[in-house]
C-alpha positions in Angstrom: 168.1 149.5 65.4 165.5 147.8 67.8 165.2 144.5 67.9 162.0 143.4 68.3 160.1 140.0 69.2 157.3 138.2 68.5 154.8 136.9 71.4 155.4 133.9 70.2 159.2 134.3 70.6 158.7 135.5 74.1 156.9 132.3 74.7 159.5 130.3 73.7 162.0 132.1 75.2 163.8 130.3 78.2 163.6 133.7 80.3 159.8 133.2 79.5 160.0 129.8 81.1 161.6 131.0 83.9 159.5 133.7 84.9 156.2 130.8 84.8 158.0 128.5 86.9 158.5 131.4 89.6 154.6 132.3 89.7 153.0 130.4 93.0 149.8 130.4 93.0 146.8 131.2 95.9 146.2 127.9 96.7 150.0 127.2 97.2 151.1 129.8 99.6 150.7 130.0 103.1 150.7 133.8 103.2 149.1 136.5 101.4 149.3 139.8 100.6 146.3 142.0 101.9 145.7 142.3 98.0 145.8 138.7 97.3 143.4 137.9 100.1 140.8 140.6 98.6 141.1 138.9 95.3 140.8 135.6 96.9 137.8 136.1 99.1 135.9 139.3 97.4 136.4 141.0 100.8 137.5 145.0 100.2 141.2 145.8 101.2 140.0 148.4 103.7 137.5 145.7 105.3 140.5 143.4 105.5 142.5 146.0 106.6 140.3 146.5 109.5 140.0 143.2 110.7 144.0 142.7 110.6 144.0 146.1 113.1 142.2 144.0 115.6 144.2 142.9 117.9 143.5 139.5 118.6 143.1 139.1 114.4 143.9 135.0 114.0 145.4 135.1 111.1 147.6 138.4 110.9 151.0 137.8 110.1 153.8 140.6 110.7 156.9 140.6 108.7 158.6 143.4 109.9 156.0 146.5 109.3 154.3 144.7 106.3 151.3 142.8 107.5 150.5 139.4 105.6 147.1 137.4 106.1 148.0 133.3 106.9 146.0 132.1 104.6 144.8 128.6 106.4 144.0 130.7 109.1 141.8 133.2 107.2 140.0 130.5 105.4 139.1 129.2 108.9 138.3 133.1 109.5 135.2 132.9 106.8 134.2 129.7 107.1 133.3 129.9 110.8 132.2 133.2 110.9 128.6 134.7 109.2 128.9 138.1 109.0 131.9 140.6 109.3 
């Protein structure tokens, strides 16, 4: 037989309260994902994806072959810059 829970069950569920505690959010990490920064700045992944080819990009971060954007860095990025 299944056994089935409510929502609200879910919501009081302890592994519920775990899995919010885990969630970070933008404003709280220092790198994101090249997803994350489209979301966060309305800039296309395959514009961001360009400027993080370049090679003197500020605010590219490399983790192995995974590319992350540093997100101080790309603030600084769009606020100094008028057109991309």
């Amino acid at each position: 037989m299944l056994n089935l829970i409510t929502n609200q069950e879910h919501k009081d569920s302890e592994l519920y309260k775990q899995e919010q505690a885990q969630i970070v959010e933008i404003k709280d990490k220092v790198a994101l994902t090249i997803r994350e920064a489209a979301e966060y700045s309305n800039i296309g992944i395959n514009k961001l994806e360009s400027l993080l080819r370049s090679p003197r990009c500020p605010f590219v971060l490399y983790v192995g072959k995974k590319k992350l954007v540093k997100r101080k860095e790309f603030e600084k990025f769009i606020a100094d810059n008028i057109e991309i």
